[in-house]
C-alpha positions as CSV (number, residue, x, y, z in Angstrom):
1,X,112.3,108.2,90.9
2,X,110.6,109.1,87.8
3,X,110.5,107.2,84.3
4,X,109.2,108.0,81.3
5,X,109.7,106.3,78.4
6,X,107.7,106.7,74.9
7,X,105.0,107.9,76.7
8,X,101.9,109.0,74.6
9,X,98.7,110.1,74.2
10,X,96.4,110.8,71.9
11,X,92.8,112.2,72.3
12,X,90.1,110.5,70.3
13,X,88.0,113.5,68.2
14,X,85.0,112.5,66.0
15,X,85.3,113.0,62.6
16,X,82.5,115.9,61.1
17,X,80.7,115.1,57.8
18,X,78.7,118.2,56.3
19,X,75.3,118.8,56.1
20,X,72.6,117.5,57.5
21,X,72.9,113.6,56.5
22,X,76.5,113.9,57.2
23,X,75.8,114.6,60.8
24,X,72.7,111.9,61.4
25,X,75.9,109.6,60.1
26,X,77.4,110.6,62.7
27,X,75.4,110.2,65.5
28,X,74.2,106.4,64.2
29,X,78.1,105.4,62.9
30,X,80.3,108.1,64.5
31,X,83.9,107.6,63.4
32,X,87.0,109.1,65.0
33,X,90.6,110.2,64.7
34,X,93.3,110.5,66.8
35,X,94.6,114.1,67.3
36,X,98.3,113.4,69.2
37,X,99.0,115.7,72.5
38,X,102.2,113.9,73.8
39,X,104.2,112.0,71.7
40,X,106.8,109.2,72.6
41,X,108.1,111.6,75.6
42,X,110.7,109.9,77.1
43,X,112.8,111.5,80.4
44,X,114.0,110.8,83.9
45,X,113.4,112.5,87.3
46,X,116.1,111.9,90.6
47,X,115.1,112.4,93.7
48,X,115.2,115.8,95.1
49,X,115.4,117.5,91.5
50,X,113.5,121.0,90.7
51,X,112.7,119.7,87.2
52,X,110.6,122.4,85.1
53,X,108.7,121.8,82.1
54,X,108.4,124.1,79.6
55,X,106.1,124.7,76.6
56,X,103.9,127.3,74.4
57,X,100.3,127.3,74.5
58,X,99.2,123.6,73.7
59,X,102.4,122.0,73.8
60,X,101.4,119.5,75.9
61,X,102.5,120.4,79.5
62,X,98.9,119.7,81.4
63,X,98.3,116.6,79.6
64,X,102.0,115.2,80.6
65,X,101.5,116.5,84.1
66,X,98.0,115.2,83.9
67,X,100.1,111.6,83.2
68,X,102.1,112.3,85.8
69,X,99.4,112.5,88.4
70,X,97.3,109.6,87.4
71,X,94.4,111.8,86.2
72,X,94.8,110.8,82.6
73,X,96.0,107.1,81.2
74,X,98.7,107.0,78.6
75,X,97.4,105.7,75.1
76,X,101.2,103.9,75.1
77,X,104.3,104.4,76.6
78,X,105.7,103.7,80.1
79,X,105.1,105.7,83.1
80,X,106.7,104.4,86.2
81,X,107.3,106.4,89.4
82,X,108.9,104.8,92.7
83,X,107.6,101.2,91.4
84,X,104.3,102.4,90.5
85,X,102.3,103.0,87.9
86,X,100.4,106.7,88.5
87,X,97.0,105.2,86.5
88,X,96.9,101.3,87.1
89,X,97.6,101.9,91.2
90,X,96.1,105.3,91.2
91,X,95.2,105.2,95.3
92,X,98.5,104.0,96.6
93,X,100.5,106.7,94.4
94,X,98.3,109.9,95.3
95,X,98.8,109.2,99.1
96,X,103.0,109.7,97.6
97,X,102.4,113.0,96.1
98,X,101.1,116.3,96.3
99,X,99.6,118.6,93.6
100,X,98.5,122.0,93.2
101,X,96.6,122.7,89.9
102,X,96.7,126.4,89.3
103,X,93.2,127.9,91.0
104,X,91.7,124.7,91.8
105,X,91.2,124.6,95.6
106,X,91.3,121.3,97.8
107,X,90.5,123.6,101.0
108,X,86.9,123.8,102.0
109,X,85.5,127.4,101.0
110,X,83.7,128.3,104.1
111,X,86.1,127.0,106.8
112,X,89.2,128.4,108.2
113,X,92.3,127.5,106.8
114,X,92.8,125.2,109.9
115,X,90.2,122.8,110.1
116,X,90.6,122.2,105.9
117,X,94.2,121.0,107.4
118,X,93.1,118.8,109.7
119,X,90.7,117.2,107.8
120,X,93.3,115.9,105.1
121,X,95.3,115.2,108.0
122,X,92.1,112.3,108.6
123,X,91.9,111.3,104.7
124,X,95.7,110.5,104.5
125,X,96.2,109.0,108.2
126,X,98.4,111.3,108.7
127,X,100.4,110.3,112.5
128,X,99.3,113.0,115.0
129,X,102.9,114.1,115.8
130,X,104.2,114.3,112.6
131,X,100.7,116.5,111.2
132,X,102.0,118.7,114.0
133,X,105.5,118.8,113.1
134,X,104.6,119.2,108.9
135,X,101.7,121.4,110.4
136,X,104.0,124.1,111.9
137,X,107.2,123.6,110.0
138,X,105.1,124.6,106.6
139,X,102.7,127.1,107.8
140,X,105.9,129.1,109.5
141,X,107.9,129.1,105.9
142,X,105.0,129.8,103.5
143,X,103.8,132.3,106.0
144,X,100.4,130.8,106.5
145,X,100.6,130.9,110.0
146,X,99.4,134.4,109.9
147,X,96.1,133.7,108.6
148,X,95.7,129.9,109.6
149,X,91.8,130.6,111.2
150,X,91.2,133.0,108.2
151,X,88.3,131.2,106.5
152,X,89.4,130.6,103.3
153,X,86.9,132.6,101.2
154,X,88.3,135.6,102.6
155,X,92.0,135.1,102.0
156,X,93.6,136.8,98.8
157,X,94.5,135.0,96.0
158,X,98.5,134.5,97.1
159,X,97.2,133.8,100.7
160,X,95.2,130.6,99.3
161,X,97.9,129.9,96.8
162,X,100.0,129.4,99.9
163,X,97.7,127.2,101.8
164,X,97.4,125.1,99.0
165,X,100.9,124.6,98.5
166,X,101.3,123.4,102.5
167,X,97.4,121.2,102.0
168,X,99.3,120.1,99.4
169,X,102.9,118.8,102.1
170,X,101.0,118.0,104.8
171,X,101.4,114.4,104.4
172,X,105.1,114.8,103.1
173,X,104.8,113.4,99.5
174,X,107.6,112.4,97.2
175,X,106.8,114.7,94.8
176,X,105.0,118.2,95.0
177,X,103.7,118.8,91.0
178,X,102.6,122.7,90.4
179,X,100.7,123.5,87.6
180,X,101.1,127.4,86.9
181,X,101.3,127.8,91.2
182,X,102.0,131.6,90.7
183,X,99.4,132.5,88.1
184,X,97.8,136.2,88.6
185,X,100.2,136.9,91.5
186,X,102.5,139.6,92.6
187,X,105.5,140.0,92.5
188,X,105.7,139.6,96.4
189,X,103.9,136.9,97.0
190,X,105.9,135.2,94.2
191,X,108.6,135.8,95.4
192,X,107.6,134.5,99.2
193,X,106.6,131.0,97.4
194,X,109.8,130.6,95.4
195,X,111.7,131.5,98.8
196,X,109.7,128.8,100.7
197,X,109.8,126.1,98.0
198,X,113.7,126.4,97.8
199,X,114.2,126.1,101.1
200,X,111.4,123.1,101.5
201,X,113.7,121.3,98.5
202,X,116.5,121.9,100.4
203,X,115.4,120.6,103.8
204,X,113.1,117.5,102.7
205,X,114.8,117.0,99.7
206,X,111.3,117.2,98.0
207,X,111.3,116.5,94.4
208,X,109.1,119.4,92.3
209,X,107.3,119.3,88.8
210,X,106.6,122.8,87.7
211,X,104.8,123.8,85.0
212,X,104.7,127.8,84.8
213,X,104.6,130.3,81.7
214,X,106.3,132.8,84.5
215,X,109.8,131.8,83.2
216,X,110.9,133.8,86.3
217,X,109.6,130.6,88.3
218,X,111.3,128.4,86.2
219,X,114.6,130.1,86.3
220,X,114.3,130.9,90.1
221,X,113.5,127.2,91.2
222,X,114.2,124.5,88.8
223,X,118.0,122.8,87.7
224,X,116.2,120.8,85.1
225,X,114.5,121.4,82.0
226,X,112.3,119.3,79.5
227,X,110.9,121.8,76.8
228,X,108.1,121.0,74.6
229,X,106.6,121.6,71.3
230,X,103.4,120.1,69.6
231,X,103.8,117.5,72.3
232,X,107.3,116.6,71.2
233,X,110.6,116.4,73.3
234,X,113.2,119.8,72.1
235,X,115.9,119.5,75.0
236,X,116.1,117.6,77.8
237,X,119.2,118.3,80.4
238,X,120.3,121.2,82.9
239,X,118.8,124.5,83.0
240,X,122.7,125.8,82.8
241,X,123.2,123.9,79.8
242,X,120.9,125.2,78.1
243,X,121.2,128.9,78.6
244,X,124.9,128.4,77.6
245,X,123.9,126.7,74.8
246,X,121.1,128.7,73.6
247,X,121.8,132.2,74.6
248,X,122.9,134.5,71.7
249,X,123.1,137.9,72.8
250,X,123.7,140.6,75.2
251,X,121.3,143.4,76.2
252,X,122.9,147.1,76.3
253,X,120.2,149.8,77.4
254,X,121.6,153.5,77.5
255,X,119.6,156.2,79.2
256,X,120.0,159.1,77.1
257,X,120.0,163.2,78.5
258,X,117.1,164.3,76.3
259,X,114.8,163.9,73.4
260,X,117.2,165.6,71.4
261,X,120.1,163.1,72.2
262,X,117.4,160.3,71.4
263,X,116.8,161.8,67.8
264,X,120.6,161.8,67.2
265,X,120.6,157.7,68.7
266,X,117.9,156.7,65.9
267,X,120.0,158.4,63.2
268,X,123.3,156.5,64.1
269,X,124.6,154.6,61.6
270,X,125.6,151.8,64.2
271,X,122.3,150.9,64.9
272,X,120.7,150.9,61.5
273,X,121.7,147.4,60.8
274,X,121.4,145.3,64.3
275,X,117.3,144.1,64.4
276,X,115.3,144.4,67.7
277,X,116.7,147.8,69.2
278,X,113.8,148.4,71.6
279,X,113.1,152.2,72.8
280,X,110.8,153.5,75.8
281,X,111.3,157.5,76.1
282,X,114.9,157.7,76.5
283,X,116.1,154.8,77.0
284,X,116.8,152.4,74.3
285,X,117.5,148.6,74.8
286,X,120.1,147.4,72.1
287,X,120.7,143.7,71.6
288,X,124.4,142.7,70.5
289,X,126.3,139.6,70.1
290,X,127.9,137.7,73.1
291,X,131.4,136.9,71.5
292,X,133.5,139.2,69.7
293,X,134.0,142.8,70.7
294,X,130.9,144.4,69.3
295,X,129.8,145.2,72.6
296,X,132.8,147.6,73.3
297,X,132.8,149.3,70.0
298,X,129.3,150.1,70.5
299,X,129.5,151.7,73.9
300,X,132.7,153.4,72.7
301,X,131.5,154.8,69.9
302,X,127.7,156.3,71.2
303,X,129.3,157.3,74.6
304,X,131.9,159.0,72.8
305,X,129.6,160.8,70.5
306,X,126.2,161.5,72.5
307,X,125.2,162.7,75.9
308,X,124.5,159.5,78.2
309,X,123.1,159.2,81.5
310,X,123.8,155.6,82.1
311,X,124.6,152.5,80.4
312,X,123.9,148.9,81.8
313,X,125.0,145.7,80.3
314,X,123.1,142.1,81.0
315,X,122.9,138.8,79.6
316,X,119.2,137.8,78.2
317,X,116.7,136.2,80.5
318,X,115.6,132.5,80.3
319,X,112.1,134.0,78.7
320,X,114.1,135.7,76.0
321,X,115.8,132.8,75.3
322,X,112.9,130.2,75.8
323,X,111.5,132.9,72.7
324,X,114.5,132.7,70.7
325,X,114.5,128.8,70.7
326,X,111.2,128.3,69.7
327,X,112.0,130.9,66.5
């Protein structure tokens, strides 16, 4: 469905001479050099995937998905998605996918949610039948059936994030690319989203592009991962693999009895020599190694000694080991 291959792009930035004749130099013979923002990327997409890409600040995620979409041309490389090229054949591709940009609104401010619907439903020649169909199949599992003649200015932030999302299907695209879709949201509405989006993938076998620094969204939705860093390629390949590749530790929090228990915890000689013991009142987080039996000793030995309330074991999340990759 999707091939990259190569693919870069680099953003032209004019070169700064000081003082004063330096910068009449260049305004009458401005000269320029190429700062790099992608960088022979190359990856594949199959149908129906829940592909996530990842990436610090400025790693390049908006500017692939930028690619991705048409809005920006490659400098080089090879973009190719369903036999078409997203920048070269720009209005055939768009009326094959959907995108949602963060806060950026395709919906019509003033109107109700509704009438914004039908009018795409005119710019894509959308069959009457099947707007009806996509019309009440999406409203029903992104819930925006319950606000659908709210104008849109007075919808919350996760109630327009949802009507995007199903502006976005109505015309039942290839592809659905989100850009940060959950950005300033809580944890319900979230969670309502990543419920609907599953099940849409499931149903329409819908392929998804999600970029998101919520690694919850990531690790709730997506099977794939491409991770990036200064616009360069650092794993490619399923989520799975990767957190069995790249996870080191265990997370053991105790919840102590008292202050004085807590005192007698920061004195023991068992934690004095593991880094990144985290403590919030009475409870201390206490990161251990997966393999070998370091994580029985330790509960044996503080439960054994000191006053416990409770003691809860879990394997670190995808953001702590997104963090611990890119250390």
């Amino acid at each position: 469905m999707i091939r990259v291959t190569n693919l870069t792009k680099d953003y032209q930035v004019a070169i700064q001479n000081p003082g004063f004749l330096g910068f009449l130099n260049g305004m009458i013979s401005p000269k320029y050099r190429a700062i790099p923002a992608i960088h022979e990327v190359s990856f594949d997409v199959k149908r129906g995937e829940m592909f996530g890409i990842v990436g610090l600040n400025g790693a390049g995620k908006s500017t692939l998905i930028k690619m991705l979409t048409g809005v920006t041309t490659p400098t080089s490389g090879e973009l190719m998605v369903n036999g078409l090229n997203p920048s070269r054949q720009r209005l055939e591709y768009v009326k094959r996918i959907g995108v949602v940009f963060g806060q950026r609104s395709q919906l019509l401010w003033d109107l109700p949610v509704e009438p914004s619907f039908r009018m795409l439903k005119e710019i894509y020649q959308i069959p009457k039948e099947r707007f009806e169909e996509n019309l009440s199949y999406y409203t029903k599992i992104f819930g925006v059936d319950e606000f659908i003649a709210t104008p849109l200015r007075m919808l919350s932030l996760g109630q327009r994030m949802r009507a995007e999302i199903v502006a976005s299907l109505l015309h039942d695209p290839d592809i659905l690319f989100l850009d940060e879709p959950t950005i300033g949201l809580d944890v319900l509405v979230k969670k309502k989203i990543r419920t609907a989006l599953l099940e849409m993938n499931r149903s329409r076998n819908t392929t998804v592009i999600l970029t998101s620094h919520d690694l919850d969204d990531i690790d709730q939705l997506c099977n794939r991962l491409l991770i990036l860093d200064a616009g360069t390629v650092k794993y490619d390949g399923s989520k799975d693999g990767f957190i069995e590749k790249y996870r080191s530790n265990k997370k053991i929090t105790f919840v102590l009895q008292d202050d004085c228990v807590a005192e007698a915890f920061h004195a023991h000689p068992m934690l004095s020599g593991i880094d990144g013991v985290h403590w919030n009142g009475n409870s201390v987080v206490i990161p251990v190694e997966r393999e070998g039996d370091q994580v029985a000793r330790l509960i044996q030995k503080l439960i054994g000694e000191l006053p416990t309330k409770d003691v809860s074991i879990e394997d670190n999340s995808l953001e702590d080991i997104v963090a611990e990759f890119y250390d």
